[in-house]
Structure formats: structure tokens, C-alpha cells
N, C-alpha and C positions, 0 to 999 in steps of 0.2 A: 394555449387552451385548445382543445379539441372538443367535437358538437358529440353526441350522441344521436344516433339515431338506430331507431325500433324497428320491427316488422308491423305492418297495420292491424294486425291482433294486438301487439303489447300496446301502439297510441291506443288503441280502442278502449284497453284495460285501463289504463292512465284516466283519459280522458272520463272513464264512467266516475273512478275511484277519484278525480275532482269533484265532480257533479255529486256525488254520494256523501260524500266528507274531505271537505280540501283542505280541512286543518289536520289530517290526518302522514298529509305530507309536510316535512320542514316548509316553512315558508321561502326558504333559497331554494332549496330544491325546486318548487315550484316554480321562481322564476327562473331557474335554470333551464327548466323543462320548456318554458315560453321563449325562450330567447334560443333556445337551440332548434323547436320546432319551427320559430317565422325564419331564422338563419336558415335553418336545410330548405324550407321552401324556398327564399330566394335564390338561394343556390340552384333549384331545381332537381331535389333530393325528396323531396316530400311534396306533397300534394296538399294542397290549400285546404280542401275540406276536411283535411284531418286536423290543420292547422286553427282553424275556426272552431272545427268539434271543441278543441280542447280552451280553447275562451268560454266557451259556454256557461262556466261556473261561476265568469267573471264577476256575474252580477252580484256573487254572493261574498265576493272576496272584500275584505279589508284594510289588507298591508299592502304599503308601498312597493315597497321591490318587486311582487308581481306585477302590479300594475303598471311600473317602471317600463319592465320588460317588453309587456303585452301595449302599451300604447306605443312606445318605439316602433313594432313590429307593421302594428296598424296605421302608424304614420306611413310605412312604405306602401302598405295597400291603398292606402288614401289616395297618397300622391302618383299610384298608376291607374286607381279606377276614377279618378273626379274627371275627365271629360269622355265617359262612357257612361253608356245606358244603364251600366251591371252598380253606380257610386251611389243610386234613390237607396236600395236595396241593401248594400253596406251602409249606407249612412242610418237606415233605419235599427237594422243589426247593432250597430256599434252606438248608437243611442240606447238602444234595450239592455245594453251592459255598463253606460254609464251613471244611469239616472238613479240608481239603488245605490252610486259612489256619489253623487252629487244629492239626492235627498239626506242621504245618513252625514254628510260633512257641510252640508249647505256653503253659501257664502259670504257670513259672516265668521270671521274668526275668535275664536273665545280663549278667555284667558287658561283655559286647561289644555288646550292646543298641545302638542309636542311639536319637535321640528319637523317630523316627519309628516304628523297631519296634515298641518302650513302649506307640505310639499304636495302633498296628495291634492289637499284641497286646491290649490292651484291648478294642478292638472285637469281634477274634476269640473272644475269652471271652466278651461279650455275645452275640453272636449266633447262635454253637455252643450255650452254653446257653439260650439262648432258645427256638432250635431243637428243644431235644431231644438233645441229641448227648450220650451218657450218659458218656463220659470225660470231659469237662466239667463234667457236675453232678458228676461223683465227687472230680475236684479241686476244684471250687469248694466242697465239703462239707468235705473235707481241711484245705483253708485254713482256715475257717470252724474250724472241731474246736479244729486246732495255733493261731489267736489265741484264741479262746477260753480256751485254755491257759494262754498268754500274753500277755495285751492290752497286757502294756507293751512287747514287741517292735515292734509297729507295725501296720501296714494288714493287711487278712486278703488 
């Protein structure tokens, strides 16, 4: 596999044409697009702020596989900025792009679910409460309470 990478006019372009209409791109493409831009930045091929421009739309995103992509990417940012002063500031950021994935999929699971939501919805509970995102910890406490209760009903 080989990455692609742009000049910072075409990310510019990309990154608006997210923000404008992200369904307007394949949904692979898209996360190809994210897993190629946090790859060239780790490499040190791309510059982070281009890197982030182009999460911007996250909020608005729905499918898995971007999401796949782009929480991967921000796992690595995570795990170099948490004991620096710059991780208040990404933690707030990357809370503003999951809580529109965690209100629309919440934490309860429903029977029209696909597998893919399951998956999603998984993540979006990790990374809202990761985040901070306090209706999240309050359901994930809830959960936690009612097995506790119950441990033979099943998973918290």
C-alpha cells in the first residue's frame, strides 16, 4: 500500500469539501484520506494542523470506517500529548468531535443495531468517556451500579 500525499492547497480543498458535504466522498475514501494524512504526519511528512483541519467534519460523520481510521490516528496523538500541557486542549477538541457520535448512538444498544453500530457504539463510549464527556461517565456508572446488581444478567 502506498499513502498519498497532497500539496496544502489540495488538503485545504479536501478538508473544506469534508466540512461542506462528507458524503459527497466515498465513505473508504474518506477513511483512506484519514489514515493516510495521521500516517504522513507521524512520519513527518505532513503537518498536524492540516491533520486536524481535516477531523473537523468528524462531528458530523456517521460510519465506522472513518471513524476507525481517525480514532486510531488520535490514539497516537493522545498517547504523545497526555503528560503535556498542549493534552487539556486536545482532550477538549477530540471531545467536540465525539459527543455528536455518542449522543446519536448513546449507550444503550437496540435491537436494530447492525454490527457495525455495536462497533461504533463501542468506540463512541470509549472515547466520550475517555474524553470527559460527563453523560457518559454517568451512564457508564449506571451500567456498572445495575451489574453489579446483577452479575448474572450479563456485560455491564
Amino acid at each position: 500500500m502506498f499513502r498519498v500525499n497532497y500539496d496544502k492547497k489540495n488538503w485545504a480543498l479536501i478538508a473544506e469539501q469534508l466540512n461542506k458535504d462528507h458524503t459527497s466522498i466515498h465513505v473508504i475514501n474518506r477513511a483512506q484520506i484519514l489514515d493516510d494524512a495521521f500516517n504522513l504526519a507521524k512520519a513527518g511528512q505532513l503537518d498536524y494542523d492540516i491533520v486536524l483541519g481535516l477531523t473537523s467534519y468528524l462531528a458530523r460523520e456517521t460510519e465506522y470506517i472513518p471513524w476507525a481510521a481517525a480514532l486510531s490516528g488520535l490514539s497516537y496523538i493522545s498517547r504523545m500529548l497526555k503528560r503535556s500541557p498542549a493534552y487539556g486542549d486536545f482532550r477538549r477538541y477530540t471531545l467536540g468531535l465525539v459527543t455528536g457520535l455518542y449522543t446519536r448512538l448513546g449507550s444503550v444498544p437496540l435491537a436494530t443495531d447492525t454490527h457495525m453500530d455495536t462497533k461504533l457504539r463501542s468506540k463512541a463510549i470509549s472515547w466520550a468517556c475517555s474524553m470527559g464527556h460527563k453523560e457518559c461517565k454517568k451512564d457508564a456508572v449506571k451500567a456498572w451500579s445495575q451489574w453489579m446488581d446483577n452479575p448474572e444478567d450479563g456485560n455491564p
